[in-house]
C-alpha positions in Angstrom: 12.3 0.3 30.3 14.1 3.0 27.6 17.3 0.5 27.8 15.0 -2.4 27.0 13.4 0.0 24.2 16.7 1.1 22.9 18.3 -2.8 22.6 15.1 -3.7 20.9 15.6 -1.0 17.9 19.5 -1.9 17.6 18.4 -5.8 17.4 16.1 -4.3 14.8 18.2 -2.7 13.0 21.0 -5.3 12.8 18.4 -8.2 11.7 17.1 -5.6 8.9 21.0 -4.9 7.8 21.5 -8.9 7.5 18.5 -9.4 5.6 19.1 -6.6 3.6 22.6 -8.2 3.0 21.2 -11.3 1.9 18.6 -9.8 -0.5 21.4 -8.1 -2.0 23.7 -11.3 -1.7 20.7 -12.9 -3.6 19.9 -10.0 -6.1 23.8 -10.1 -6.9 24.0 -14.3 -7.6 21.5 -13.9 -9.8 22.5 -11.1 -11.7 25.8 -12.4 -11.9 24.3 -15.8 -13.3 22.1 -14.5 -16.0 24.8 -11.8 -17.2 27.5 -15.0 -17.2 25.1 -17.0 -19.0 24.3 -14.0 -21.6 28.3 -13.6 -21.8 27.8 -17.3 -22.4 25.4 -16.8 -25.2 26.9 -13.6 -26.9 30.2 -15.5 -26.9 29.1 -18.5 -28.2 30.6 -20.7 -25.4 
C-alpha cells in the first residue's frame, strides 16, 4: 500500500515537472515572439 502511495506522488510529481516545462516552453515562445517582433518594430525591419 505505502509503495503504491509512494509511485503515485513520483508520477505526480514528474507529470507536474512536464507541464511545468511546457508552460514555461509556452511562456518563453511567446515572449520570444513579441520581443522579436518589437526588435522588429524598433528596428524598422
Amino acid at each position: 500500500m505505502h509503495k503504491t502511495i509512494c509511485s503515485r506522488g513520483i508520477h505526480n510529481a514528474w507529470h507536474y515537472c512536464y507541464a511545468l516545462r511546457f508552460v514555461f516552453k509556452v511562456a518563453c515562445g511567446s515572449f520570444c515572439i513579441a520581443c522579436s517582433f518589437l526588435n522588429g518594430v524598433l528596428c524598422g525591419v
